[in-house]
C-alpha atoms as a printed R data frame, in Angstrom:
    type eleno elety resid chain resno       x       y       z
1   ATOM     1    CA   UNK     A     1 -15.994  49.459   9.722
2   ATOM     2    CA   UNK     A     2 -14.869  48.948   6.203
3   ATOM     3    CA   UNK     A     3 -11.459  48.299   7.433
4   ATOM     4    CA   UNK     A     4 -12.425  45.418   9.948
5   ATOM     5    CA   UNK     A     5 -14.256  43.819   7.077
6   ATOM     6    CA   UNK     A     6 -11.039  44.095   4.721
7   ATOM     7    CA   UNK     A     7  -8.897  42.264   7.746
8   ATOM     8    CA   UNK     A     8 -11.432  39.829   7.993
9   ATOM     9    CA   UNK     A     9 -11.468  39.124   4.580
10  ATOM    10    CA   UNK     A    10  -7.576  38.784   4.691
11  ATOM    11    CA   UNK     A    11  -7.647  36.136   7.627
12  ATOM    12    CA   UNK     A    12 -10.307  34.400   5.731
13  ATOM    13    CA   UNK     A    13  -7.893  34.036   2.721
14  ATOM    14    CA   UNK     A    14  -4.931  33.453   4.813
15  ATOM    15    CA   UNK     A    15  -6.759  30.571   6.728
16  ATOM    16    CA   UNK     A    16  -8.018  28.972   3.511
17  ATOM    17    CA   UNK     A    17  -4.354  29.270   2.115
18  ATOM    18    CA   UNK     A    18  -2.973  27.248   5.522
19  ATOM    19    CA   UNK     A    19  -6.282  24.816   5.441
20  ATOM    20    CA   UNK     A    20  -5.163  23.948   1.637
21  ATOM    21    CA   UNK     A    21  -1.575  23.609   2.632
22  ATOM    22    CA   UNK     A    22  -1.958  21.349   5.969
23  ATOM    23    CA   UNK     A    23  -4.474  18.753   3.284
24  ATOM    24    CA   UNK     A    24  -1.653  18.400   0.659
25  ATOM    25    CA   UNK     A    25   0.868  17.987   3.579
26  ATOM    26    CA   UNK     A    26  -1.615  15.234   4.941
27  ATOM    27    CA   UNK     A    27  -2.236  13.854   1.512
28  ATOM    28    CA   UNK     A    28   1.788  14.058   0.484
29  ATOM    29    CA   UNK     A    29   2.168  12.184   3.743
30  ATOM    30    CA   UNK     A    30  -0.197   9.115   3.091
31  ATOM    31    CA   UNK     A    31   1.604   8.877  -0.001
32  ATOM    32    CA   UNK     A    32   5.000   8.481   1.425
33  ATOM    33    CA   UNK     A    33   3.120   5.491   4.016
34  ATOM    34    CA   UNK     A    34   2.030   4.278   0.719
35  ATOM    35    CA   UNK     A    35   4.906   3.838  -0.846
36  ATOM    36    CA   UNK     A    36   6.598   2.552   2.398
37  ATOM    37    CA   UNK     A    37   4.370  -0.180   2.272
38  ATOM    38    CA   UNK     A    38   4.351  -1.245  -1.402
39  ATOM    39    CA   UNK     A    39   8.646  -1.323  -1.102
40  ATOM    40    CA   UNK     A    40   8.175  -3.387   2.443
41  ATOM    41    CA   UNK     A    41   6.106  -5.885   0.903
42  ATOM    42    CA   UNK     A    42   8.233  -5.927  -2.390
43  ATOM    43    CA   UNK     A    43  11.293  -6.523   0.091
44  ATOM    44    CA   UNK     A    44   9.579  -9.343   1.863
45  ATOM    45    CA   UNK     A    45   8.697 -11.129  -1.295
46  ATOM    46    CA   UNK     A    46  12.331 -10.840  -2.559
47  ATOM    47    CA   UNK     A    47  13.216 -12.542   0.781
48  ATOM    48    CA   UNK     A    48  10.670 -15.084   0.445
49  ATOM    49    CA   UNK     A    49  12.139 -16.139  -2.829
50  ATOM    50    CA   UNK     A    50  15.579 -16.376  -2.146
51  ATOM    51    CA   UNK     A    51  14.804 -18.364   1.175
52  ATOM    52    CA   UNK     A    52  13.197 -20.822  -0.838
53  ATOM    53    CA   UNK     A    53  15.069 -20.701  -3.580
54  ATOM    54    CA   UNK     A    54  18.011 -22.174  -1.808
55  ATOM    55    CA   UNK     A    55  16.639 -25.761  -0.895
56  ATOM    56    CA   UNK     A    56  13.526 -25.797  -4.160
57  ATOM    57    CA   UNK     A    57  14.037 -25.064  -7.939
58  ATOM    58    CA   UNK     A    58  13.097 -21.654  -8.889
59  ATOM    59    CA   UNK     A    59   9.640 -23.394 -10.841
60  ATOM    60    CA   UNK     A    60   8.502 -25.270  -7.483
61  ATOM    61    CA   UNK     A    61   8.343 -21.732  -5.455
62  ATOM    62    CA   UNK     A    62   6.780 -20.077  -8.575
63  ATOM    63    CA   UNK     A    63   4.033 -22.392  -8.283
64  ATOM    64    CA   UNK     A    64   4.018 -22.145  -4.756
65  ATOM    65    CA   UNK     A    65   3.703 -18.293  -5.417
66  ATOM    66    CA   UNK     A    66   0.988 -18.630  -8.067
67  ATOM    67    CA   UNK     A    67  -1.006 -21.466  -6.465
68  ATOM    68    CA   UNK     A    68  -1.983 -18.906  -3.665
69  ATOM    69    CA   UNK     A    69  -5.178 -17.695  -5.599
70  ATOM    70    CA   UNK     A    70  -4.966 -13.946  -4.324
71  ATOM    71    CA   UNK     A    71  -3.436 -11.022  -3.093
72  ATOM    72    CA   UNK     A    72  -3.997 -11.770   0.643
73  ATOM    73    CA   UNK     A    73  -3.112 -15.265   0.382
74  ATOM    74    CA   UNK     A    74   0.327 -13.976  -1.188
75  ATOM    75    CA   UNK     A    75   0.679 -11.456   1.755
76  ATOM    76    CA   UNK     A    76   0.406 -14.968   4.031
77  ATOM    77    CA   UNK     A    77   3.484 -16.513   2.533
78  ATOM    78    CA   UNK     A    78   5.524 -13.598   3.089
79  ATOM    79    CA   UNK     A    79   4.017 -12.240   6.307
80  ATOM    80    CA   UNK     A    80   7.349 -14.080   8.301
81  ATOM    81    CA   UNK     A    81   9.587 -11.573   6.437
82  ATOM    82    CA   UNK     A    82   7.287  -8.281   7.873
83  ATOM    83    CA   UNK     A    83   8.267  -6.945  10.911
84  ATOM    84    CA   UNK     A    84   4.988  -7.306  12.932
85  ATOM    85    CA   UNK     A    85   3.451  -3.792  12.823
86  ATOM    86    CA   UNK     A    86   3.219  -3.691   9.106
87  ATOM    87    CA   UNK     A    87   1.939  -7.409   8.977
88  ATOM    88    CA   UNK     A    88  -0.575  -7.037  11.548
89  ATOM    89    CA   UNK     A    89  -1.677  -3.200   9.737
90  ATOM    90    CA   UNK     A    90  -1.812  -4.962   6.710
91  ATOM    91    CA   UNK     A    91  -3.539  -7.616   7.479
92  ATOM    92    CA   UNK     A    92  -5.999  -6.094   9.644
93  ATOM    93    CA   UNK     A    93  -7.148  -3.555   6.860
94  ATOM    94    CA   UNK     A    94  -7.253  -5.940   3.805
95  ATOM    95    CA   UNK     A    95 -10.969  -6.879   2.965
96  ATOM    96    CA   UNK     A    96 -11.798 -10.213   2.972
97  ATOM    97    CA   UNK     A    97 -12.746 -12.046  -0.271
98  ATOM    98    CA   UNK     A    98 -11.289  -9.313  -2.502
99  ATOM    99    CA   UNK     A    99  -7.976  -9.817  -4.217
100 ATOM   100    CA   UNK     A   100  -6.417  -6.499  -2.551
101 ATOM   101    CA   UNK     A   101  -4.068  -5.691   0.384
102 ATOM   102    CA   UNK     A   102  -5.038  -2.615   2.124
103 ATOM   103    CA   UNK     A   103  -3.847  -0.119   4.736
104 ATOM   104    CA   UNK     A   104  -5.497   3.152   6.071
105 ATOM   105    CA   UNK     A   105  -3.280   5.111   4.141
106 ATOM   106    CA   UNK     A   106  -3.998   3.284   1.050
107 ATOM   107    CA   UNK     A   107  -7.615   3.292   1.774
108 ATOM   108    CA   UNK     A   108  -7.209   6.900   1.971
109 ATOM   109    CA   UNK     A   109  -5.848   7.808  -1.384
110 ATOM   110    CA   UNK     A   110  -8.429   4.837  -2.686
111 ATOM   111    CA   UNK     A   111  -5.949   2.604  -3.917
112 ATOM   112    CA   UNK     A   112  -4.825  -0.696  -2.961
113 ATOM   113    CA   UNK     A   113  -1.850  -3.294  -3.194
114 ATOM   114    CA   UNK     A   114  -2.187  -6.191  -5.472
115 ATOM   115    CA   UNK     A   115   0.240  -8.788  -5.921
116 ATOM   116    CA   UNK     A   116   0.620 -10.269  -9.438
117 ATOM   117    CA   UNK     A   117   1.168 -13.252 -10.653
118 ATOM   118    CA   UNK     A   118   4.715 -14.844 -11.168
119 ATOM   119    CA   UNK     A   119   4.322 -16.004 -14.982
120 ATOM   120    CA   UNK     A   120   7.963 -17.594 -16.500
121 ATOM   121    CA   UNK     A   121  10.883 -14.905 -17.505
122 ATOM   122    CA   UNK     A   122   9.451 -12.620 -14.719
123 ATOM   123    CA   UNK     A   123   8.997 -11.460 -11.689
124 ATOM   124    CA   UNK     A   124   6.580 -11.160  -8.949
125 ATOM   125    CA   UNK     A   125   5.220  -7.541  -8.349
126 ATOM   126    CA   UNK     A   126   3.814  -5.618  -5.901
127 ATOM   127    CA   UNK     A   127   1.437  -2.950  -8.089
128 ATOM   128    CA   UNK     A   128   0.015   0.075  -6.360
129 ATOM   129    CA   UNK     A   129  -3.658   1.007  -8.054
130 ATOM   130    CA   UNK     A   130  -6.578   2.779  -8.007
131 ATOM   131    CA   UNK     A   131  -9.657   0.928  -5.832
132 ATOM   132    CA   UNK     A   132 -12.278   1.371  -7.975
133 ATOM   133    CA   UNK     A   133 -14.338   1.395  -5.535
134 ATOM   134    CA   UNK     A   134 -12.494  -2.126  -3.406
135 ATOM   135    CA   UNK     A   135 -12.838  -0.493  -0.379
């Protein structure tokens, strides 16, 4: 009898050991989508600027840039240089009225996408942070 409790101690602590390892796997992974998506939009927004940047002076598509108040009105200017899964996830998931851009993996870790603003001598950013409860 004692025995059969001892190996069902040890599956319990092997399963917990495996349970553990498959949530940081899942977690590690969300991270990885994460970052995915914070380079993809970064990459569009790059594109966006030197497409305009070739017929308007650098200052006219700043403004253009900063005169779209938020973060999902930002992810509209650029949402031609997405391919079409990651515009329609993002859009799809980003709360409306909030300045964030969100995905399930982002909502996941509780963080969110924000696009800053284009002041002079820099350059617009795509900043992974913590929701703080924007949901």
């Amino acid at each position: 009898m004692i025995e059969v409790i001892v190996v069902i101690a040890i599956i319990g602590i092997m399963t917990s050991l495996v349970i553990t390892a498959y949530r940081n796997v899942a977690q590690d992974s969300r991270d990885v989508v994460a970052r995915q998506q914070q380079a993809a939009l970064q990459n569009a927004i790059n594109n966006w600027v030197t497409t305009q940047t070739v017929t308007l002076p650098i200052s006219s598509v700043r403004s253009s840039y900063n005169n779209a108040a938020d973060s999902p009105a930002r992810l509209d200017l650029i949402k031609d240089y997405l391919d079409e899964r990651t515009r329609d996830h993002l859009v799809g998931l980003s709360p409306p009225g909030i300045d964030a851009v969100n995905s399930e993996a982002l909502t996941r870790l509780n963080r969110h996408l924000l696009f800053s603003t284009w002041d002079t001598g820099s350059y617009p950013q795509v900043q992974m942070i913590d929701s703080g409860g924007v949901n």
